[in-house]
C-alpha positions as CSV (number, residue, x, y, z in Angstrom):
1,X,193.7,188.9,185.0
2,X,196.3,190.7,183.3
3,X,195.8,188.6,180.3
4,X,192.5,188.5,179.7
5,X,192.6,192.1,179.6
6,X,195.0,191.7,176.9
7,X,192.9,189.0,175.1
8,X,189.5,191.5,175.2
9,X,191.6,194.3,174.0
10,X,193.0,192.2,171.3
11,X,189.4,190.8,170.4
12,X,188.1,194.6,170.2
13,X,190.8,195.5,168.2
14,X,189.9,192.5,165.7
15,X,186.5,193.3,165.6
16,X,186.9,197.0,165.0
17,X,189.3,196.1,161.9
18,X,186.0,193.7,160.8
19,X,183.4,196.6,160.9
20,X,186.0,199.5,159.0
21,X,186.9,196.7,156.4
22,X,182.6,195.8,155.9
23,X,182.2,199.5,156.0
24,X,185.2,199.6,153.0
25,X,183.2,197.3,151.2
26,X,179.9,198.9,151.5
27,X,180.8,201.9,149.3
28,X,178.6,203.3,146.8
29,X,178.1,201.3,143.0
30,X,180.6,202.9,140.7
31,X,179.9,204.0,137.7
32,X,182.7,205.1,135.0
33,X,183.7,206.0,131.4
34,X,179.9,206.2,130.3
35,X,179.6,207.2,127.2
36,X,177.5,207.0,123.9
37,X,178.2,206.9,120.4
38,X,176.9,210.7,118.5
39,X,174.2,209.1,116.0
40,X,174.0,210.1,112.2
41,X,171.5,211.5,110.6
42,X,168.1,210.8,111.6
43,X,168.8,208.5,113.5
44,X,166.1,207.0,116.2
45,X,168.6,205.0,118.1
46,X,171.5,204.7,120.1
47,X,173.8,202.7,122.4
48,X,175.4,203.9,125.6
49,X,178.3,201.9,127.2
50,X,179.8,202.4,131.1
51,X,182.0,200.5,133.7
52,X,179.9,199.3,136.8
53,X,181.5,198.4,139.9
54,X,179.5,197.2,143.5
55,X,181.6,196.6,146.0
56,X,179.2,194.1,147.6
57,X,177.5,192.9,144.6
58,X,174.2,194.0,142.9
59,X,172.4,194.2,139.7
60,X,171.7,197.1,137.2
61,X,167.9,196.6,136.9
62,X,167.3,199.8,134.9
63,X,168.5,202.9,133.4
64,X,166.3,206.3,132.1
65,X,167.1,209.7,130.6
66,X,165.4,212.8,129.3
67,X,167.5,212.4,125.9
68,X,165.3,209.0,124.7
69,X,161.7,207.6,125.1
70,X,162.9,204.3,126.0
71,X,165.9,203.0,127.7
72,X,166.7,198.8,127.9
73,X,169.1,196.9,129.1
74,X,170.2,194.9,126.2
75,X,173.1,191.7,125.7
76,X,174.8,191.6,122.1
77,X,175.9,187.8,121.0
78,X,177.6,186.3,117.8
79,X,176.5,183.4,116.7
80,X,178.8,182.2,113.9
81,X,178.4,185.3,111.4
82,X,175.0,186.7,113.3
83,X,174.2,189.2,115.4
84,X,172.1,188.8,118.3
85,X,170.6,191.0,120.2
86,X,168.0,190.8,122.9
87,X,166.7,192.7,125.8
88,X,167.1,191.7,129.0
89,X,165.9,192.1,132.6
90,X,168.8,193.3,134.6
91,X,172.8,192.9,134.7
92,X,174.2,190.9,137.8
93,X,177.3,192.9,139.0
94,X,179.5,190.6,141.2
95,X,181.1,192.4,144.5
96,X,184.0,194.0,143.6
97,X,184.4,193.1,139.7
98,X,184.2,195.5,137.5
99,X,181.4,195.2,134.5
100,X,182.1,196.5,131.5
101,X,179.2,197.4,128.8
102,X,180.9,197.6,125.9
103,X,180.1,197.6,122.0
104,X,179.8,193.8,121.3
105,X,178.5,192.9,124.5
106,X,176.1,194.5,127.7
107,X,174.8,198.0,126.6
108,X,171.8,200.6,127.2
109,X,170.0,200.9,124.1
110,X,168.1,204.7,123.9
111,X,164.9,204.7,121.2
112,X,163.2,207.3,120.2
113,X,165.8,209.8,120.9
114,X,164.6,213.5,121.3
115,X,167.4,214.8,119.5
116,X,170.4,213.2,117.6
117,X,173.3,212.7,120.2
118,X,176.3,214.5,118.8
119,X,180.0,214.3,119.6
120,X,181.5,216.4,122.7
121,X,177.8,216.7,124.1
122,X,177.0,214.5,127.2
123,X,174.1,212.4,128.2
124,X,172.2,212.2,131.7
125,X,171.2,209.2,132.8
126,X,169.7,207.3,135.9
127,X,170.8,203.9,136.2
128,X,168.8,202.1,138.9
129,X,170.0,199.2,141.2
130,X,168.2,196.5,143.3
131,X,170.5,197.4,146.5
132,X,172.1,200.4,146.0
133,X,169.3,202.7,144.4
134,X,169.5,205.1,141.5
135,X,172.6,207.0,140.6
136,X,172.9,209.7,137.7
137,X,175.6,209.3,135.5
138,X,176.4,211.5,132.7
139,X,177.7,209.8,129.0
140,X,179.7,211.8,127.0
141,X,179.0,211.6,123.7
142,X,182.3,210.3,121.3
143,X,182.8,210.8,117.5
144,X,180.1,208.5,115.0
145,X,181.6,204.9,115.0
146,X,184.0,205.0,118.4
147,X,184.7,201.7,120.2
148,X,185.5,203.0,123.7
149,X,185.0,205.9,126.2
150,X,187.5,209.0,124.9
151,X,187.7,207.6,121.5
152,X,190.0,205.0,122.6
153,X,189.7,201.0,120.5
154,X,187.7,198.3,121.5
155,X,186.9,195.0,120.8
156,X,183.6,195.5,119.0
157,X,183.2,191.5,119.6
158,X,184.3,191.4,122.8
159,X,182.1,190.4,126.3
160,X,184.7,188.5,128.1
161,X,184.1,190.1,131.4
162,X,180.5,190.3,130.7
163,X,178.8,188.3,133.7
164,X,175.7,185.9,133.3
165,X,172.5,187.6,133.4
166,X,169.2,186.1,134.6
């Protein structure tokens, strides 16, 4: 008797550890180091680059702000010595990886900007999921010409990380 006790306490031991590390899991989509280039001039356009990270896996199906009429989902490709870029429909975000939109790669793309983004001012911005719902994120804005959040280098041809998209 003793040990069955012993096994039953065990087993609800072992099933509380399985529900706190599903809850662990089941965290909110992280979003981090958004941020957007400041645009020159007159400029109609502008990129906006972040760190996404689900814990269970989702997919970044959209993203708005007040600061531009239109904002897509876009993929940036070299092929030999040209640039491609096209929109697409969403960005898969495997559980736990994190996804990096980055100049070169995965990236917003604001038109018709309402006013011309410019350095040290920030962006808001709603970036909508298929499981996790909409989060607001605010994108600083970096210097004309930057290639990472803070002003820090990037690979402008990079994508590495960048996950298939459907």
């Amino acid at each position: 008797m003793r040990s069955r006790r012993l096994a039953v306490a065990a087993s609800g031991g072992f099933f509380l550890i399985a529900v706190a590390s599903a809850a662990a899991q089941s965290g909110p989509v992280e979003v981090t180091n958004a941020w957007a280039r400041a645009t020159p001039g007159g400029a109609q356009a502008a990129a906006v680059y972040a760190t996404i990270t689900a814990p269970t896996g989702d997919r970044l199906t959209g993203v708005s702000t007040p600061a531009a009429e239109k904002a897509d989902l876009h993929s940036m490709t070299m092929d030999g010595s040209v640039m491609k870029m096209r929109e697409v429909d969403g960005i898969d975000l495997p559980a736990g990886r994190a996804v990096t939109l980055k100049p070169g790669g995965y990236h917003i793309m604001l038109t018709g900007l309402v006013h011309p983004l410019k350095e040290g001012q920030s962006v808001a911005l709603t970036f909508t999921f298929a499981k996790a719902g909409s989060r607001e994120v605010t994108a600083s804005v970096e210097k004309v010409g930057a290639m990472g959040f803070g002003g820090s280098p990037g690979d402008p041809h990079g994508g590495a990380d960048m996950p298939m998209h459907r």
